[in-house]
N, C-alpha and C positions, 0 to 999 in steps of 0.2 A: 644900642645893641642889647637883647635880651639877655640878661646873666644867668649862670649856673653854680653863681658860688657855696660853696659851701655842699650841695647837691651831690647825692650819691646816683648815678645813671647807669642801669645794668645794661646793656647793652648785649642784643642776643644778631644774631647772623645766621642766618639760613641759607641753602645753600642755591643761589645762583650767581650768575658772571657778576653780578652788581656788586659780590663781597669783595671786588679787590678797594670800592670806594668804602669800604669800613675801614682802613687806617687812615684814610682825610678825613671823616668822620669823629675818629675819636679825638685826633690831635683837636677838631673845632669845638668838642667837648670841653674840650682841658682848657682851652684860650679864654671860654667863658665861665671859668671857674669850677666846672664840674669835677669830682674825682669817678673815674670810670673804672669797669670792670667789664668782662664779656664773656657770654656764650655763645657756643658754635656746635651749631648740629656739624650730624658725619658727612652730610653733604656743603657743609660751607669748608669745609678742610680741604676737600677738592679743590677751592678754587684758590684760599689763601691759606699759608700754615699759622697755628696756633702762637708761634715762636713771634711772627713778626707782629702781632696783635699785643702779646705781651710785652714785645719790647716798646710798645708805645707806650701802652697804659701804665706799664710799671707794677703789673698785680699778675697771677698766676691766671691762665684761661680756662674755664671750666668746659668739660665736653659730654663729661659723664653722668648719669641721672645718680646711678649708685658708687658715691664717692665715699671710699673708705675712710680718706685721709678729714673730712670734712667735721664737723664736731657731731658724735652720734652717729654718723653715718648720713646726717639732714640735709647734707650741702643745698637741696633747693630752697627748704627751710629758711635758712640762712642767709642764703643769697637773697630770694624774698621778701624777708623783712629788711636787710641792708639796701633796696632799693627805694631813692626816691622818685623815681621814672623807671620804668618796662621801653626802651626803645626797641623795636624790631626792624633793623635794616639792615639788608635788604629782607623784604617779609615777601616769599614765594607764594602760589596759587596754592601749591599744596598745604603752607605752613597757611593761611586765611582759611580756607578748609577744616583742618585740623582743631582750628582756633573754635571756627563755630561751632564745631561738635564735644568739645569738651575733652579732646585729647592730653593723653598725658602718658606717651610714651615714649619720650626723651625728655631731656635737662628744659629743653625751650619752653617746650607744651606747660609743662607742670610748674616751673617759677612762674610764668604766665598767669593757670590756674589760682596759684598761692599768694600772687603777692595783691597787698594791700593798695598798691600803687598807681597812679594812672597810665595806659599804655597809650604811646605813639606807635603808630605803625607806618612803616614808606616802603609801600610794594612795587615791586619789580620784576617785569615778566615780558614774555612775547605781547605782543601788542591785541592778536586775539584772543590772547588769554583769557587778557583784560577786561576785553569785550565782551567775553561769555556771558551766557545769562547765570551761568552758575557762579561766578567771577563777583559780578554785580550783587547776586544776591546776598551770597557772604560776608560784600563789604557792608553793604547795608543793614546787615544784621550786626554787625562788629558794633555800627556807627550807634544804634540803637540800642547796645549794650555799656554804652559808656565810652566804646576804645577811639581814640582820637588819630587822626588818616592826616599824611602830609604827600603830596604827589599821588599819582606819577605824572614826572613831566614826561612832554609827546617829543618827537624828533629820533634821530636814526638808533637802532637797534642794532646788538649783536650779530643777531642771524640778518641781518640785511632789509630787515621791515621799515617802516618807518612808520610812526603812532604812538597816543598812549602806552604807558608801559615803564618807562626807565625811571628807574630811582632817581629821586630829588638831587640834586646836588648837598653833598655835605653839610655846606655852609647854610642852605636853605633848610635842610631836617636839624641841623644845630638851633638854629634862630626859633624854630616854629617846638622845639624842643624850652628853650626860656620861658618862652611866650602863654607854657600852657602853667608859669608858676604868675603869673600878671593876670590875675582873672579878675580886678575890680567890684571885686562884691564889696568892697568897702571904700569905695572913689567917695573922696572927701571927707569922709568920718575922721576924728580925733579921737584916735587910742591911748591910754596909757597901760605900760605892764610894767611889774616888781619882777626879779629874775636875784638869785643867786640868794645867799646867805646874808645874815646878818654878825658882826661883832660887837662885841658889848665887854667896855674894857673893865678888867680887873685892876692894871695896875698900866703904868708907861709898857711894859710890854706885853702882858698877856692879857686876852680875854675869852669869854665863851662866846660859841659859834655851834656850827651845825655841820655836816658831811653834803649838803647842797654844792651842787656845781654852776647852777644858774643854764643848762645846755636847755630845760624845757621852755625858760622863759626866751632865750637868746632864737627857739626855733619859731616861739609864738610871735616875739618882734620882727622875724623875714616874716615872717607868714603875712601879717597883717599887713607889714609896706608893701609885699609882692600883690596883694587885694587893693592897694590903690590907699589904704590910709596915713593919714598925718600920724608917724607913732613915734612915742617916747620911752625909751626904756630907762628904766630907774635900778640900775644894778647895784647890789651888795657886792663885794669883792672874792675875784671870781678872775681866771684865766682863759680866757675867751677873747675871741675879735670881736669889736664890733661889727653889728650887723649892718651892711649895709642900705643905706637911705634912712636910716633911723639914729635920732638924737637920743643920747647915751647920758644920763645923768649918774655919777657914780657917788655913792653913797659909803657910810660906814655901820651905825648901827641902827635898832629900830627907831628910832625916835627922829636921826636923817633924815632915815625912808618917809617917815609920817610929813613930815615938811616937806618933801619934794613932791611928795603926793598929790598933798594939797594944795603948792602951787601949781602943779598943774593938772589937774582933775578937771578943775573951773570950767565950765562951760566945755570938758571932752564929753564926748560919744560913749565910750567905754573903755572901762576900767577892768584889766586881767590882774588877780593880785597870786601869783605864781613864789613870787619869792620865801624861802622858809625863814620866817620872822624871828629870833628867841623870841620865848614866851616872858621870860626875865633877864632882869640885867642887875648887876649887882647897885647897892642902896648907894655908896660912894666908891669913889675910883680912888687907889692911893694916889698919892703923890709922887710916890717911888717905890722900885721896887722892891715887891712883897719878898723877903729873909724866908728862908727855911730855919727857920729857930725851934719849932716847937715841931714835935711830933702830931699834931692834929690843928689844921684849920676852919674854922669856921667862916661863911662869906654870908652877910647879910642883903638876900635877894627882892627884887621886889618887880612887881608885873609891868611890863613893858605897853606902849599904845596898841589897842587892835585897832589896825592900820583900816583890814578889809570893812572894818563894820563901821569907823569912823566915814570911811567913803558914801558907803551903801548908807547912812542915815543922816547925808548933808542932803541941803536943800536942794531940789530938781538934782537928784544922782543920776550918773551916767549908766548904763547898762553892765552890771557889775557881777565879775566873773570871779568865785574864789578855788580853791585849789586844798585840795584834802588828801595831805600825804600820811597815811595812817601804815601801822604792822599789823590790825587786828581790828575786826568788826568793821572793816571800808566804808562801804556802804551806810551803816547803820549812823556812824560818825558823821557822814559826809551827809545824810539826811536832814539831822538835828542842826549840824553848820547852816543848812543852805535856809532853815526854818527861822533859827535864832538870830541872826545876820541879816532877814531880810536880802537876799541875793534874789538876783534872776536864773542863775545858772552855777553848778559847783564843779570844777573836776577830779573825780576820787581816784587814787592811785596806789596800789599797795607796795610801798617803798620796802618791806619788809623781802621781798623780792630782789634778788641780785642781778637779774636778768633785764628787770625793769625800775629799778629803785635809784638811788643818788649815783650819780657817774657815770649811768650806764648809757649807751648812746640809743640803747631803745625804749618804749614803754607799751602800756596797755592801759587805759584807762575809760569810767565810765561818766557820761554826761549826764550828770543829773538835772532837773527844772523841775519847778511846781508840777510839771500837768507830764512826768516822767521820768523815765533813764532809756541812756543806747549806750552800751560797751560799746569799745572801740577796742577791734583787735591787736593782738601785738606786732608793732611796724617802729621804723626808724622815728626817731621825731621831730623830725621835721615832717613825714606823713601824717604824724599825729595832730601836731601842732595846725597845721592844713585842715584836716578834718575837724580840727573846733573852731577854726575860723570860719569855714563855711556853715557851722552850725549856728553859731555867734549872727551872723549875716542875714540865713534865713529865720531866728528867733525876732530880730530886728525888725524886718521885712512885715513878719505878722502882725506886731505888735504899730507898725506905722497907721 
């Protein structure tokens, strides 16, 4: 069965008879691990209330374009970047229509517009509808734009037709809903990624660390098994699940991290070094704990392994990804890394950012490479995460 764990799925409803199968819907959301949310235009109210949608998913239903309560007043904003799927089911003739032309005069149209994310569509209509040429040519233009189509299945209809036309069954737009995070750009490749922080002991109980969560390296690890790779995550310590299909190596401080690296680097594909390293770690560890005696400490530091550059300058390296979390001058930092290091690829991100920096469930970052950059806008990250796998894939691809 395709999963959805971890997966944020907004889930929008338009209005025809087919919105009473959006609460089996969501429930088969949830069974495959997705956390759901939903929108409902004024015509899917009609058919089902906002109440009984809520009480499944367990989150407030959105209906309105201009939400006061919303932060800023952005609620689509918001809702946009929080998703990791645009589902539209049931998606009417009208809402396909709307879709083509760039509509944005309700809540649906406009997260639509705004979000980063891939949309599934499973339309649902009279059975002529379907058949129009105006029907057809909408979906074809959708399908050409990137937006991803599940159904209709054929067989008997509301108004008494019988044809094309009815929404998928739940369980089938659930399934085809996983399936579109399995895309195999990376079938067979040997990934390794660094995620989370490092410690570096001071004494039996204290050391220094960093504000790293490990949530960009843990959404780079689905990413990569959901593309079909052999991946190993090398985590610093860090409050997180394991991610699914992926081996979990848990680590303490820099110098761990360097050994687990390099045992398993050997002969990978590619190396994402995502984790926020210290740069030092103190010259000796007491033996016990460090007394507050004196009004002033000094701690004799000294420079920790560079893990990413150690990778990048072994023999036959893997295709190696490093990660440039800077407050100031991004780019310019993240240029000089990707030069100095010999990388193939950098990711720079301005952590200095609360919106996008350490803990936060979103980012924004640019992908830098010898022969460029492409920003990547602000989205959940796990879309992010997504978005540099596939870049990672097609970099590979060229270079075969």
């Amino acid at each position: 069965m395709a999963h959805l764990f971890n997966r944020n799925v907004l889930l929008g409803v338009s209005g025809g008879i087919a919105a009473y199968k959006s609460a089996e819907l969501v429930r088969q959301l949830q069974e495959r691990g997705a956390r759901v949310r939903v929108v409902m235009t004024r015509g899917a109210q009609e058919f089902i209330t906002p109440l009984t949608l809520q009480a499944l998913s367990g989150q407030p239903v959105h209906t309105e374009l201009l939400d006061a309560e919303a932060e800023m007043g952005m609620g689509h904003i918001e809702l946009a970047r929080w998703a990791d799927l645009l589902l539209l089911a049931p998606a009417t003739a009208d809402l396909l229509a709307r879709l083509v032309v760039g509509r944005a005069d309700d809540l649906l149209t406009t997260v639509a517009l705004a979000t980063p994310a891939p949309v599934l569509i499973a339309p649902a209509m009279n059975q002529q509808m379907w058949q129009d040429p105006a029907t057809t040519a909408n979906v074809q233009t959708l399908v050409e734009r990137g937006y991803h189509m599940v159904g209709p299945a054929a067989g008997e209809q509301a108004c008494g037709d019988v044809g094309p036309g009815r929404m998928e069954e739940p369980a089938v737009i659930a399934a085809a809903a996983g399936a579109l995070f399995e895309s195999g750009l990376l079938a067979g490749k040997r990934v390794v990624i660094t995620a989370g922080p490092t410690r570096e002991a001071l004494d039996p109980v204290r050391y220094l660390s960093n504000n790293s969560s490990g949530k960009m390296g843990y959404a780079l690890a689905r990413a990569a098994a959901e593309a079909g790779a052999v991946t190993t995550l090398v985590s610093g310590p860090v409050d997180l699940e394991h991610p699914a299909h992926v081996t979990v190596v848990d680590v303490e401080s820099a110098q761990d991290m360097l050994d687990a690296c390099l045992a398993h680097t050997a002969g990978c594909d590619i190396f994402i070094a995502c984790a926020a390293v210290a740069d030092y770690r103190p010259k000796a560890m007491a033996d016990d704990k460090i007394k507050k005696d004196a009004d002033t400490l000094s701690i004799e530091l000294v420079k920790n392994p560079d893990i990413l550059a150690t990778v990048a300058a072994a023999d036959n390296p893997p295709f190696t990804v490093g990660f440039a979390a800077e407050t100031s001058n991004v780019l310019d930092y993240a240029r000089g890394k990707l030069e100095r290091k010999g990388l193939d690829m950098i990711i720079a991100n301005d952590v200095s950012n609360r919106d996008i920096g350490f803990n936060s469930d979103q980012n924004a970052v640019t992908i830098l490479t010898p022969r460029g950059e492409l920003p990547l806008a602000q989205a959940g990250k796990d879309t992010i995460a997504r978005q540099i796998i596939e870049h990672i894939a097609a970099a590979l691809e060229s270079t075969a």
